[in-house]
C-alpha positions as YAML, in Angstrom:
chain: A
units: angstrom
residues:
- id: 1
  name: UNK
  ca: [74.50, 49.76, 95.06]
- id: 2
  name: UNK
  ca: [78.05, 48.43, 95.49]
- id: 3
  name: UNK
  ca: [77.88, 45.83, 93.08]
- id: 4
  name: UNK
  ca: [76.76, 49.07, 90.41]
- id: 5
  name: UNK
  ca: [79.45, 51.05, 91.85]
- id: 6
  name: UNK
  ca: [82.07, 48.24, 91.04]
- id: 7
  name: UNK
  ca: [80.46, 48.03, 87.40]
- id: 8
  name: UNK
  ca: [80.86, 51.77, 86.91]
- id: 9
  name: UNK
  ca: [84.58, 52.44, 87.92]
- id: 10
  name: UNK
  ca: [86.22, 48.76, 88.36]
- id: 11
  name: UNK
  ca: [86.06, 47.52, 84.69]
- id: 12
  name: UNK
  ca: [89.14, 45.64, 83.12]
- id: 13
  name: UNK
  ca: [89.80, 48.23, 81.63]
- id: 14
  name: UNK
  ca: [90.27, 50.82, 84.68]
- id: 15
  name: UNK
  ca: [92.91, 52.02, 85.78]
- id: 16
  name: UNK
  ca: [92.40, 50.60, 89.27]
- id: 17
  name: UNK
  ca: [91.96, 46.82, 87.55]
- id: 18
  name: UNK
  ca: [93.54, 44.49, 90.13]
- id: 19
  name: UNK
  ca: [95.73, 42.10, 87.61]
- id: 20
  name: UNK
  ca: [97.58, 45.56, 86.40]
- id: 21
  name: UNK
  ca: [98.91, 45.47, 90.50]
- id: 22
  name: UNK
  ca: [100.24, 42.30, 90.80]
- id: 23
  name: UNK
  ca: [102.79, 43.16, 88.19]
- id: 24
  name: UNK
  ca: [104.99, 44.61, 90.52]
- id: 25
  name: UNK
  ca: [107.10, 42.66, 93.50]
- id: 26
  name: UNK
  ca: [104.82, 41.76, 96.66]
- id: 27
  name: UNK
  ca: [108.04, 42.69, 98.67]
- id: 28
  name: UNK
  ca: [107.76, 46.40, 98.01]
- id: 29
  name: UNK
  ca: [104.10, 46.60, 98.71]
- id: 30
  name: UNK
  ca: [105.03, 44.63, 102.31]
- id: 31
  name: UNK
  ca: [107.93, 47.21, 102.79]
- id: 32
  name: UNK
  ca: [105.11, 50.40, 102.12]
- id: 33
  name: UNK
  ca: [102.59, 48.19, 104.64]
- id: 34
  name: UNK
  ca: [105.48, 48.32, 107.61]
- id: 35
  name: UNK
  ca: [106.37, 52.14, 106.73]
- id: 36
  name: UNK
  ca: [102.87, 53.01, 106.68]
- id: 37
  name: UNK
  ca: [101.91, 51.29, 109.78]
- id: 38
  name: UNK
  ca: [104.82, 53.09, 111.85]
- id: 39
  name: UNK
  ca: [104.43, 56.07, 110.27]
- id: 40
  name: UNK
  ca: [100.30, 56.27, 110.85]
- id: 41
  name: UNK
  ca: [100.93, 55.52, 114.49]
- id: 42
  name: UNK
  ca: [103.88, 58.30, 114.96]
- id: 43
  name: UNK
  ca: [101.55, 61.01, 112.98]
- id: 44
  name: UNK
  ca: [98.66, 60.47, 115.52]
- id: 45
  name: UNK
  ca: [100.86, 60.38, 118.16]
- id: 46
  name: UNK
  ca: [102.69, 63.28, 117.33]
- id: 47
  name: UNK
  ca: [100.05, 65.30, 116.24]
- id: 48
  name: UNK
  ca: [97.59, 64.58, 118.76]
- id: 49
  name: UNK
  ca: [99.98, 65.93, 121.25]
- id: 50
  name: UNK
  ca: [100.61, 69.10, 118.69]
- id: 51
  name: UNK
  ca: [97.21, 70.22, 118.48]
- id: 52
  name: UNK
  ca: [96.25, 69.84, 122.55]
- id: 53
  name: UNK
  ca: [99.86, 71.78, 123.25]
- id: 54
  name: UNK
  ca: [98.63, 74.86, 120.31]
- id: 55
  name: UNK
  ca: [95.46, 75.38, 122.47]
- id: 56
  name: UNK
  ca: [97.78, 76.37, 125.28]
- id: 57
  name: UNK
  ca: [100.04, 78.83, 123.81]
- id: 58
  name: UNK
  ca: [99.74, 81.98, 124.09]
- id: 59
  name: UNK
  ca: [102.70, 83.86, 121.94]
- id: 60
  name: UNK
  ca: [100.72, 82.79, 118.57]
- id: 61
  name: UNK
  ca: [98.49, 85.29, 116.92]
- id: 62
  name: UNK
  ca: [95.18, 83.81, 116.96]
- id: 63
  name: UNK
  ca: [94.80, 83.51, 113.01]
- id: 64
  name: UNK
  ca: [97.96, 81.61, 113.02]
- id: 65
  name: UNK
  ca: [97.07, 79.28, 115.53]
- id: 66
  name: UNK
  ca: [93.82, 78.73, 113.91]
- id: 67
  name: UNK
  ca: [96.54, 78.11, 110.45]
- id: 68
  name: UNK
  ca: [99.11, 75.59, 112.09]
- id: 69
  name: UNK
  ca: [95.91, 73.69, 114.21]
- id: 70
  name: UNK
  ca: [94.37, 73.41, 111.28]
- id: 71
  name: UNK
  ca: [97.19, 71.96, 109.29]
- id: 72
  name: UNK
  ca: [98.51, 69.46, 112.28]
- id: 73
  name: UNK
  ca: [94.26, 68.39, 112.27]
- id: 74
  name: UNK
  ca: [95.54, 67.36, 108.85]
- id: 75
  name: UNK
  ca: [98.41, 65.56, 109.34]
- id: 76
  name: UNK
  ca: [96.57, 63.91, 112.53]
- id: 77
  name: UNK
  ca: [93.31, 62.51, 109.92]
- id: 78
  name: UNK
  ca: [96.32, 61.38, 107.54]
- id: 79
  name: UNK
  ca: [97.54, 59.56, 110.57]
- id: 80
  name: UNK
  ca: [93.94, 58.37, 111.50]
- id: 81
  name: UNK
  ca: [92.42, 57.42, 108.41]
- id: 82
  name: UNK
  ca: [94.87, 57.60, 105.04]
- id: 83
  name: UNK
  ca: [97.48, 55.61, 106.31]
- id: 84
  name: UNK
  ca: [95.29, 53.08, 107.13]
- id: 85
  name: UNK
  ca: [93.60, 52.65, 104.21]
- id: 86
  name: UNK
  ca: [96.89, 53.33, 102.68]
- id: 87
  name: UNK
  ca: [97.20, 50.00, 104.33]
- id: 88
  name: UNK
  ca: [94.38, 48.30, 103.31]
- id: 89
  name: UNK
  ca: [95.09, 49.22, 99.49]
- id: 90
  name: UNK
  ca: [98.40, 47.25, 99.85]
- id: 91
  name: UNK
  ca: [97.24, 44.41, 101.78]
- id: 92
  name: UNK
  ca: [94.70, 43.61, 99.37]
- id: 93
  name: UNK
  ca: [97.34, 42.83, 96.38]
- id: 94
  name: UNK
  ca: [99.54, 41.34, 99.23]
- id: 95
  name: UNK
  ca: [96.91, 38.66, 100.44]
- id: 96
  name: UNK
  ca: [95.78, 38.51, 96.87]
- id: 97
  name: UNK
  ca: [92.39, 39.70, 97.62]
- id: 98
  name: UNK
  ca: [90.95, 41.55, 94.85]
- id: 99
  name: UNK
  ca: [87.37, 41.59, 95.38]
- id: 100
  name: UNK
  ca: [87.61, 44.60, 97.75]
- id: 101
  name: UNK
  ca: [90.96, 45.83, 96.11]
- id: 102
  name: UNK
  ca: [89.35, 48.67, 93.79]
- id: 103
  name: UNK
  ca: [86.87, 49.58, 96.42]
- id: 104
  name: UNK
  ca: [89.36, 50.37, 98.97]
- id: 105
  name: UNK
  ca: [91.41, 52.02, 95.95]
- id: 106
  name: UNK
  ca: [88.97, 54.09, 95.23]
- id: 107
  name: UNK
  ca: [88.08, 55.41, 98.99]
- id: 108
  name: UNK
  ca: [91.48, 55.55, 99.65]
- id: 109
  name: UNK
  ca: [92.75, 57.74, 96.48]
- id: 110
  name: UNK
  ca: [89.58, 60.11, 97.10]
- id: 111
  name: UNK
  ca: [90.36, 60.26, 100.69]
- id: 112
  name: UNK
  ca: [94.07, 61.71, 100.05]
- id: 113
  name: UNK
  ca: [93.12, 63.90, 97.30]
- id: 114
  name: UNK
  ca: [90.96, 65.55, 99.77]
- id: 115
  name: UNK
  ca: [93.24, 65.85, 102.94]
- id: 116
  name: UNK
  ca: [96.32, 66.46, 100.71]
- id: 117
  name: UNK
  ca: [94.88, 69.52, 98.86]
- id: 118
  name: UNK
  ca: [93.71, 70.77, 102.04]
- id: 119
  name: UNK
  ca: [97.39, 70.22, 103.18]
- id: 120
  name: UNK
  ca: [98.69, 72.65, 100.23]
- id: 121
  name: UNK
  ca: [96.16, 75.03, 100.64]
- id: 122
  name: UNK
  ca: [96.67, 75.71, 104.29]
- id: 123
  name: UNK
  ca: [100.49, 75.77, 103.16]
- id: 124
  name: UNK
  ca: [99.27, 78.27, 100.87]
- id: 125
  name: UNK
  ca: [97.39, 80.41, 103.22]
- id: 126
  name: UNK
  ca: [99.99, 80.48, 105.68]
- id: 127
  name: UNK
  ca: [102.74, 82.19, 103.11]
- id: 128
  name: UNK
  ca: [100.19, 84.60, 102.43]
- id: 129
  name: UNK
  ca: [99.54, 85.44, 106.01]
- id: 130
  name: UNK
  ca: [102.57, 86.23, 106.53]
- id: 131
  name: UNK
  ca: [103.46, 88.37, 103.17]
- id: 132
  name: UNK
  ca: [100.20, 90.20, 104.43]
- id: 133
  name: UNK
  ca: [101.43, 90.17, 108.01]
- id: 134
  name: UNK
  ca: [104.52, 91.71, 106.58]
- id: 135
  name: UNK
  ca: [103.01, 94.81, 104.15]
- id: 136
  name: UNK
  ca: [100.31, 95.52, 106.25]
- id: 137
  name: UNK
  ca: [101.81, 95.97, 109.43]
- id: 138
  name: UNK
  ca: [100.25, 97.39, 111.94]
- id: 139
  name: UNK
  ca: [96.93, 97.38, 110.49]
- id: 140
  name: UNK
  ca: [97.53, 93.22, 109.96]
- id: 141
  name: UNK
  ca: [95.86, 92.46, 113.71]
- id: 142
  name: UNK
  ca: [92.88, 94.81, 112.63]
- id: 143
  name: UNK
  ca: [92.29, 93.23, 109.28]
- id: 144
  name: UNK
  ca: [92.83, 89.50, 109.71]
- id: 145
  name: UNK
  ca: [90.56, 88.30, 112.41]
- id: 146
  name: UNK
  ca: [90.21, 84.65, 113.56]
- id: 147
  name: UNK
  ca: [86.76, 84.85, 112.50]
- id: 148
  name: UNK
  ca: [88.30, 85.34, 108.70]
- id: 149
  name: UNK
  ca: [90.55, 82.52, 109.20]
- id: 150
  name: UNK
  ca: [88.06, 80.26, 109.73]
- id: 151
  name: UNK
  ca: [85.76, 81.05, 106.95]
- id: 152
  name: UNK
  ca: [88.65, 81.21, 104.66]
- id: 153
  name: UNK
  ca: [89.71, 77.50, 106.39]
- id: 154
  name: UNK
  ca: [86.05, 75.93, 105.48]
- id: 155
  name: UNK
  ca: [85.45, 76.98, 102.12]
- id: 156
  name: UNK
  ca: [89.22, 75.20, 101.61]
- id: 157
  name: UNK
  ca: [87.80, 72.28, 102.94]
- id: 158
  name: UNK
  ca: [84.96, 72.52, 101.10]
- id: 159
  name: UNK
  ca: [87.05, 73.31, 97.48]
- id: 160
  name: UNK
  ca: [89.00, 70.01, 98.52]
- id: 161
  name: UNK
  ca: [86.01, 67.47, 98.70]
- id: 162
  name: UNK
  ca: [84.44, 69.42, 95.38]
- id: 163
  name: UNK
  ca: [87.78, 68.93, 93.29]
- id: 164
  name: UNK
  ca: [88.21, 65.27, 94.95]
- id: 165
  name: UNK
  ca: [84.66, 64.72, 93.91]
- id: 166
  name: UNK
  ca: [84.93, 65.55, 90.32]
- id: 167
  name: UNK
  ca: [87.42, 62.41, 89.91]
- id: 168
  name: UNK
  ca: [84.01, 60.56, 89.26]
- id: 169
  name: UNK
  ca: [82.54, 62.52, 87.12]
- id: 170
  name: UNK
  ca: [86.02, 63.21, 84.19]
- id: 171
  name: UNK
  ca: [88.95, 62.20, 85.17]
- id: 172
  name: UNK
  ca: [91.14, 64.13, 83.15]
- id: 173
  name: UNK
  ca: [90.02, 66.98, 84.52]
- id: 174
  name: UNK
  ca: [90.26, 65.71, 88.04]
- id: 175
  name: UNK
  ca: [94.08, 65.41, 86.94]
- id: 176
  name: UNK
  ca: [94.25, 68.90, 85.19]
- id: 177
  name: UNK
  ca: [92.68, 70.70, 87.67]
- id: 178
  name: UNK
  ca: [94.90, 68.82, 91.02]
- id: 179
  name: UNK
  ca: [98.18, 69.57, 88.46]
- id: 180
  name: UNK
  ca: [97.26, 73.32, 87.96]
- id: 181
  name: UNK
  ca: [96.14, 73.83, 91.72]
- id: 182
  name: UNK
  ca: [99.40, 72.22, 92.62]
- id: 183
  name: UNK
  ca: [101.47, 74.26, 90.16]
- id: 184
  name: UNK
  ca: [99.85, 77.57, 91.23]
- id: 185
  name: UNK
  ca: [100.18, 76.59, 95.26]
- id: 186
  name: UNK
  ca: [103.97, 75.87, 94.21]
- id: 187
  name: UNK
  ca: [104.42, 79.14, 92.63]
- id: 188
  name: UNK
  ca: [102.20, 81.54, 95.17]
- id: 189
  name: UNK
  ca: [104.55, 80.65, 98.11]
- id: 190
  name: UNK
  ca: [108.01, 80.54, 96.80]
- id: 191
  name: UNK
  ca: [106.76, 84.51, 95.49]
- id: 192
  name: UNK
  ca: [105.12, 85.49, 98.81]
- id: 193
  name: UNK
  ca: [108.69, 84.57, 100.70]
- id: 194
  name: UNK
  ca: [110.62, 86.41, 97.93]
- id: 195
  name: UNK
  ca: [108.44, 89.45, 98.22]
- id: 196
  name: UNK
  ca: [108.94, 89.74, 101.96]
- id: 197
  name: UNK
  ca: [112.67, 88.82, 101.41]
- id: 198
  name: UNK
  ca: [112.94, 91.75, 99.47]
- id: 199
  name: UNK
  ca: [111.32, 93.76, 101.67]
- id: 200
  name: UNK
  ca: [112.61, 92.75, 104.61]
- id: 201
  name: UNK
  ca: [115.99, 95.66, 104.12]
- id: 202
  name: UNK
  ca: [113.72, 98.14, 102.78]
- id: 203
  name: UNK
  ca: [111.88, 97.96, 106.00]
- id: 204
  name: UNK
  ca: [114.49, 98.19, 108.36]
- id: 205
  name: UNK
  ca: [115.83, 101.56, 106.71]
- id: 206
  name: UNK
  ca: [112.74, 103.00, 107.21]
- id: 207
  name: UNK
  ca: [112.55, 102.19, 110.93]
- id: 208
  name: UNK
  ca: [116.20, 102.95, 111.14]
- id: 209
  name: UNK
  ca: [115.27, 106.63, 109.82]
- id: 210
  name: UNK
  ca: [111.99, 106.87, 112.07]
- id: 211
  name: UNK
  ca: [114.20, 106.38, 114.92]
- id: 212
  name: UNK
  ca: [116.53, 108.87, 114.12]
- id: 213
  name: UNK
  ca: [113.77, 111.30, 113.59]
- id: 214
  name: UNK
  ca: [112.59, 110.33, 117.42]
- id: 215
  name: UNK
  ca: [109.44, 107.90, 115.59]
- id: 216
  name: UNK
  ca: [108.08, 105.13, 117.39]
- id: 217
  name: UNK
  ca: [107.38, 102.30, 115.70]
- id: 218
  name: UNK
  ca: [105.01, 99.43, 117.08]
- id: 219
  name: UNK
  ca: [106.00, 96.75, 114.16]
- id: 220
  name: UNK
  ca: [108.09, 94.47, 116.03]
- id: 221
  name: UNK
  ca: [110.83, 93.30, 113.20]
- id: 222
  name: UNK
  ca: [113.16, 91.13, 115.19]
- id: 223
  name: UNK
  ca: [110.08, 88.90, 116.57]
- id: 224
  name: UNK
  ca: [108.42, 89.00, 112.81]
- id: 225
  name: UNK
  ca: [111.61, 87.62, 111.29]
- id: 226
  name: UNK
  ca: [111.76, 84.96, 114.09]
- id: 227
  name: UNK
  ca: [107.80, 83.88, 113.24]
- id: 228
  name: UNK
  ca: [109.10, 84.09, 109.23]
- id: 229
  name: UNK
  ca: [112.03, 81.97, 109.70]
- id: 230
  name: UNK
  ca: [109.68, 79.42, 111.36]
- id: 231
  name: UNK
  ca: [107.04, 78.94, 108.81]
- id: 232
  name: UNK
  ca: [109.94, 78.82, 106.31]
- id: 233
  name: UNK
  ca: [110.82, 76.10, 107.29]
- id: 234
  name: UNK
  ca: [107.33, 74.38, 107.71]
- id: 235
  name: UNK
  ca: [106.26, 75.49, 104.07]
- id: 236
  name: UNK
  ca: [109.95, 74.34, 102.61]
- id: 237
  name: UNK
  ca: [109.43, 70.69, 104.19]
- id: 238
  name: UNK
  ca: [106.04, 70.73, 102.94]
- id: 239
  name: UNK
  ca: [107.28, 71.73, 99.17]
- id: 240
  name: UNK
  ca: [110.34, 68.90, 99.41]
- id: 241
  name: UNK
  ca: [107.89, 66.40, 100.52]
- id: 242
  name: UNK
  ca: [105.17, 67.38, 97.97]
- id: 243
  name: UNK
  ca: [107.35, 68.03, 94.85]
- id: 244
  name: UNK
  ca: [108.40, 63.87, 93.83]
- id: 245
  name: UNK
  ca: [104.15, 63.75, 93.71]
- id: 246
  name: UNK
  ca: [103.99, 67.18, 91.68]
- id: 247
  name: UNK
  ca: [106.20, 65.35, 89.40]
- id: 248
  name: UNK
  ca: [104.27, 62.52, 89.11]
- id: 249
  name: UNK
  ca: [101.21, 64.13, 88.32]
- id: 250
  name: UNK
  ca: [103.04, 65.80, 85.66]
- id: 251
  name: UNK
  ca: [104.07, 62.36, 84.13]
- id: 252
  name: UNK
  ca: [100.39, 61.15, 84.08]
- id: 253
  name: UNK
  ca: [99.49, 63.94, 82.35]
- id: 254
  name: UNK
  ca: [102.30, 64.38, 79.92]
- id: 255
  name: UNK
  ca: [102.12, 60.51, 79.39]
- id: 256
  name: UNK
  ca: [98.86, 58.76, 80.38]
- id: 257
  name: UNK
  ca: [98.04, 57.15, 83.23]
- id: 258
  name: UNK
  ca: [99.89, 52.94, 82.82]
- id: 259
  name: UNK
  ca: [100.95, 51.16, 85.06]
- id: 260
  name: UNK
  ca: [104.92, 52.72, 85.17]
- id: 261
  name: UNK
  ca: [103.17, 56.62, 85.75]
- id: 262
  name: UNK
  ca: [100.33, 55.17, 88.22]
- id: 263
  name: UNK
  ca: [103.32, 53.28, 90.34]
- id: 264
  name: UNK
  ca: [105.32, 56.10, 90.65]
- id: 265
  name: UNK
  ca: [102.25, 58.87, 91.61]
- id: 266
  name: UNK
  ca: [101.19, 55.73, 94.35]
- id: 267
  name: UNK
  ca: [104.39, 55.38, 95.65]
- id: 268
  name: UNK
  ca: [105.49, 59.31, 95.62]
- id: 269
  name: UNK
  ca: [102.58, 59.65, 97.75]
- id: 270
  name: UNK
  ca: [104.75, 57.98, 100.92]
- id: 271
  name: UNK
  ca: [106.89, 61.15, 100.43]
- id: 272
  name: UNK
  ca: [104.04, 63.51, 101.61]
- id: 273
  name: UNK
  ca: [103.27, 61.52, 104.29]
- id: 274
  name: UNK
  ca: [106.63, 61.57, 106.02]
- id: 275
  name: UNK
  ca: [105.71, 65.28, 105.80]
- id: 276
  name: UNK
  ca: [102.76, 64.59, 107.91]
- id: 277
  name: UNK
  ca: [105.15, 62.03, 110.08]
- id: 278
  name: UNK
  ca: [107.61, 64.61, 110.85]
- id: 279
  name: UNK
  ca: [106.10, 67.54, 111.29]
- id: 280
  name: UNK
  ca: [105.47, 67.76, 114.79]
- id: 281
  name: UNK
  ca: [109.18, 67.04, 115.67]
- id: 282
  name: UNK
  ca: [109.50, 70.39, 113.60]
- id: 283
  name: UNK
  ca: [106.99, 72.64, 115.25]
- id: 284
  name: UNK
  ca: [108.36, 71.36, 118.41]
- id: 285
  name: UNK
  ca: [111.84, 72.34, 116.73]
- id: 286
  name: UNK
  ca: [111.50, 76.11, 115.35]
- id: 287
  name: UNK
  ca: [108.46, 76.83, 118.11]
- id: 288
  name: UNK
  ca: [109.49, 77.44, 121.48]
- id: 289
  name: UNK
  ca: [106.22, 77.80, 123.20]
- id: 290
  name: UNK
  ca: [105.00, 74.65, 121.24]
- id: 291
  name: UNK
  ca: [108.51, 72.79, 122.51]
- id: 292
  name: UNK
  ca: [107.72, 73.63, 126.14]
- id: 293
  name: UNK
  ca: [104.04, 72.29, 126.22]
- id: 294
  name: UNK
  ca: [104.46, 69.47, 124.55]
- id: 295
  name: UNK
  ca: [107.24, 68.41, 126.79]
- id: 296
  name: UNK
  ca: [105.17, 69.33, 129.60]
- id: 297
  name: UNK
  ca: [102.07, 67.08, 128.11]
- id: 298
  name: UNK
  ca: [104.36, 64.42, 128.16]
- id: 299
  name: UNK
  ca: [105.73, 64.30, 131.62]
- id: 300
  name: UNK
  ca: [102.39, 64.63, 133.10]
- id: 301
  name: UNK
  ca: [101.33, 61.69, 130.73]
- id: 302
  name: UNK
  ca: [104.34, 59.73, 131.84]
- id: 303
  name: UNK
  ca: [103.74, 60.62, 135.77]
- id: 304
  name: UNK
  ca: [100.17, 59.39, 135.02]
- id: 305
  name: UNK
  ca: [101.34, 56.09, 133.54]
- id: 306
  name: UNK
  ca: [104.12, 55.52, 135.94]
- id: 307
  name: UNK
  ca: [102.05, 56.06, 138.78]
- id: 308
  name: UNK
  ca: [99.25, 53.54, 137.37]
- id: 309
  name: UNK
  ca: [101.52, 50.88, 136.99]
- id: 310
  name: UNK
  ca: [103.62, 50.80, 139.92]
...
């Protein structure tokens, strides 16, 4: 079955054909081993510790705890199993090893298609959680329910490993469809932030005016700008990271995939996963609650492994 397998999608004339590789310097492919090592070890770390600390807090709205666990889940199984593959891929060409090399290409270019479109759409969801957060107000709680969340979360995961999936059966369309998801991901939550932007004055003239009239108002602005301000900054980090592999994608298909457009869409992909790298050093950054467990996680672990050694 693997020796068919091989056959179908390792030809000399694929893409993923092993002498096409070697044309490039064994140094940078050593440099991209050492990054990806350290930064698969600091992304489990990190996010380990970020998804035990978000079952603890208690200032997050359930939905978008469910939102920001799922995405550091993400960034933890990039950690776990696409940097080390990641790995792998490079190690091959490096130990000149290329009867495994398009094997391990393979699995590992599926394997990131799938955790980095989940990535974007959970980036995705989140921006329009909080436009709908934002122009629904009060009736946000009673409409978007955990239970929702979840559903909406699966069938993501489930659209991922479909469109990953279809890589085998056209290619080109593979591409087309990943460039148009991308391109529509990229445009949804720049407009979502704008929209609330714009709103965000409006609102506070009306609440300024029900208070003069003696209205209450339950909608708590100052605390909804803080929770704004915070994903801001998660989906903007997400967008820098992702946008050198947007362009890429946009090469392939303006261009063809060769060996120039397939080296830069490989090697754009070590933007994204600083994303995944850094991102718990930025939840623990614009989250308070987050910062405070987390910090707490660790000096109980540190207690622990002080107290076993000595």
């Amino acid at each position: 079955m693997m020796e068919t397998f091989v056959r179908s999608f390792c030809s000399s004339n694929s893409t993923h054909y092993y002498p096409a590789a070697q044309r490039f310097p064994k140094t940078v492919y050593i440099s991209a081993c050492v990054f990806s090592v350290i930064c698969s070890i600091s992304s489990t770390l990190g996010n380990t510790m970020i998804v035990l600390a978000l079952r603890k807090c208690q200032s997050l709205h359930s939905p978008s705890k469910a939102l920001l666990c799922s995405l550091a889940l993400t960034d933890l199984f990039v950690g776990l199993i696409v940097l080390p593959l990641f790995t792998a891929y490079y190690l091959m060409i490096i130990l000149e090893i290329p009867r495994y090399y398009c094997v391990i290409a393979i699995i590992y270019g599926r394997t990131t298609s799938i955790f980095g479109g989940v990535s974007l759409e959970i980036i995705t969801t989140i921006a329009i959680d909080r436009y709908l957060a934002f122009h629904l107000r009060l009736r946000y709680r009673e409409l978007v329910k955990l239970s929702r969340v979840v559903c909406i979360l699966v069938i993501e995961w489930i659209l991922a490993v479909i469109w990953s999936g279809t890589w085998f059966w056209d290619r080109r369309i593979n591409l087309l469809s990943g460039a148009t998801g991308l391109f529509m991901c990229f445009l949804i939550i720049p407009l979502c932030y704008l929209s609330i932007c714009r709103g965000f004055r409006r609102h506070a003239a009306q609440i300024h005016q029900q208070a003069c009239f003696g209205r209450s108002n339950d909608f708590n602005l100052v605390q909804y700008k803080k929770t704004i301000n915070n994903m801001l900054w998660i989906c903007g980090f997400f967008l820098l990271c992702y946008m050198p592999y947007l362009s890429s994608l946009f090469a392939i298909f303006a261009r063809g995939l060769n060996n120039s457009t397939r080296f830069a869409l490989h090697f754009s992909a070590i933007a994204t996963y600083v994303n995944s790298c850094l991102n718990p050093i930025l939840y623990c950054w614009k989250i308070k609650e987050l910062k405070e467990k987390v910090t707490a996680d660790l000096s109980k672990l540190f207690n622990f492994l002080s107290s076993t050694t000595g």
